[in-house]
Residue, then its C-alpha position, 0 to 999 in steps of 0.5 A: x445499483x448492485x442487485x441481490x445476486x451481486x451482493x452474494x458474489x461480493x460477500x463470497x468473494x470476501x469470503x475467499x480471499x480471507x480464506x486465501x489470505x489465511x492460508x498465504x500466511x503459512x506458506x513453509x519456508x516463506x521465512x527464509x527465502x524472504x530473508x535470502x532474497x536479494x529483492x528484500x531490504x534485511x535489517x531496515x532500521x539500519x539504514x534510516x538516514x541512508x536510503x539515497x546509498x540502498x538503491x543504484x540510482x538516486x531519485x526520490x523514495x516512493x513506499x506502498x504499505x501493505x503491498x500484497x502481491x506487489x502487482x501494484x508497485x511492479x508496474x509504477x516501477x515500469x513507469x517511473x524507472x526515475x523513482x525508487x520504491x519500496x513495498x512493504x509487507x508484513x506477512x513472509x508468505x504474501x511478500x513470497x508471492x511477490x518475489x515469485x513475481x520479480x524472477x519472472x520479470x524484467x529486472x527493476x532496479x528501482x523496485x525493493x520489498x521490506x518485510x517490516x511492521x508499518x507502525x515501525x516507520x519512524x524507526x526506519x526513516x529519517x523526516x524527509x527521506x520519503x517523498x510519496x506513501x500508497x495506500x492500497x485497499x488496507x485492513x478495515x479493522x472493522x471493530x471500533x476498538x481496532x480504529x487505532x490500527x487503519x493506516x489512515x488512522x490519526x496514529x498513523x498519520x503522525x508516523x507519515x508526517x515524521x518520515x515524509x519530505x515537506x509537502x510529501x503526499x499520502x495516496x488512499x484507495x479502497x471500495x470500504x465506503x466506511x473506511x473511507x469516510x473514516x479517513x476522511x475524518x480522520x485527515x480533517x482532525x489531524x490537520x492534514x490538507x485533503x488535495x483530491x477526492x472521489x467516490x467513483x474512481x473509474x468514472x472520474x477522468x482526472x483523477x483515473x488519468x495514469x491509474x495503476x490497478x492492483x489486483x483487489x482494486x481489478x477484482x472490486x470493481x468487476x464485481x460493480x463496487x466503486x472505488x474511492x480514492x483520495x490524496x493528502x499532504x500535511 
């Protein structure tokens, strides 16, 4: 049980970060070096239908949508030198931050960024060319009206299904229990098959085995918030 002190930590931190997300959105001259950088896909839409030639290797097309920091995808990447990923962000001053992150690093040539708006998915791959989409702590979109705009959303869903190969899978994390029994919904009404669940990730072995945690996710949980999780496939 979260006491009334935890509760005030939680609301502060809340705070902060939105206050902190502001500010990353206007970072000058994030713009340009993300359009310089070697690490970000310029121009995606002209390579749907082509993503196997975009990276060196061949190996299956793996995306996190709303990637943040990247801290996430950096180390799936590690991992997993066999699949290639692709982070997508839609602020030029969060995926800078990301890109500061990669000079610092080993290289990955496994690991590319897009700064593109998700709901122009389908104008950007062809059915089959993405086998798996990570879903990580996204926007709650908290009024009803805004429902429209969650990435679990049955609008959303539809544009997954049109980029995703057969059997392709859709991975979700959050510490929103609302947003998460949303998606939940959601799933059931669009006809998506619900393959795994948890409402406590960390104290779930099987589905905690090999877990990647993201910067939210290691902040949420030391603040004693569950973490849920789910993985879908049409």
């Amino acid at each position: 049980m979260i006491d009334t002190n935890q509760k005030l930590q939680n609301v502060l931190y809340i705070y902060m970060e939105k206050e902190k997300n502001m500010r990353l959105r206007n970072i000058p001259g994030a713009k340009e070096a993300v359009m310089e950088s070697a690490f970000v896909v310029q121009r995606p839409q002209e390579k749907k239908g082509g993503w196997a030639q975009v990276y060196p290797q061949t190996g299956p097309i793996h995306i996190e949508v709303g990637m943040g920091k990247g801290q996430f995808l950096m180390e799936l990447a590690r991992r997993n030198p066999q699949v290639n990923y692709l982070g997508i962000e839609m602020y030029d001053s969060v995926l800078l931050r990301a890109l500061q992150r990669m000079a610092e690093i080993d290289e990955l040539p496994n690991l590319l960024f897009m700064r593109e708006d998700a709901r122009l998915l389908p104008e950007i791959f062809r059915k089959g060319e993405v086998e798996k989409i990570y879903l990580n702590f996204s926007d709650p979109w908290p009024k009803a009206r805004h429902a429209k705009r969650r990435l679990t959303s049955r609008e959303f869903l539809n544009r997954y299904e049109r980029i995703l190969v057969p059997e392709g899978v859709v991975e979700f994390k959050t510490d929103n229990r609302g947003l998460f029994e949303f998606s939940l919904e959601e799933i059931r009404e669009a006809g998506w098959r619900l393959l795994a669940c948890t409402y406590d990730l960390h104290n779930d072995a099987k589905m905690c085995e090999g877990n990647v945690m993201t910067e939210y996710e290691e902040k949420f949980s030391s603040l004693g918030n569950p973490i849920y999780k789910l993985v879908t496939a049409r």
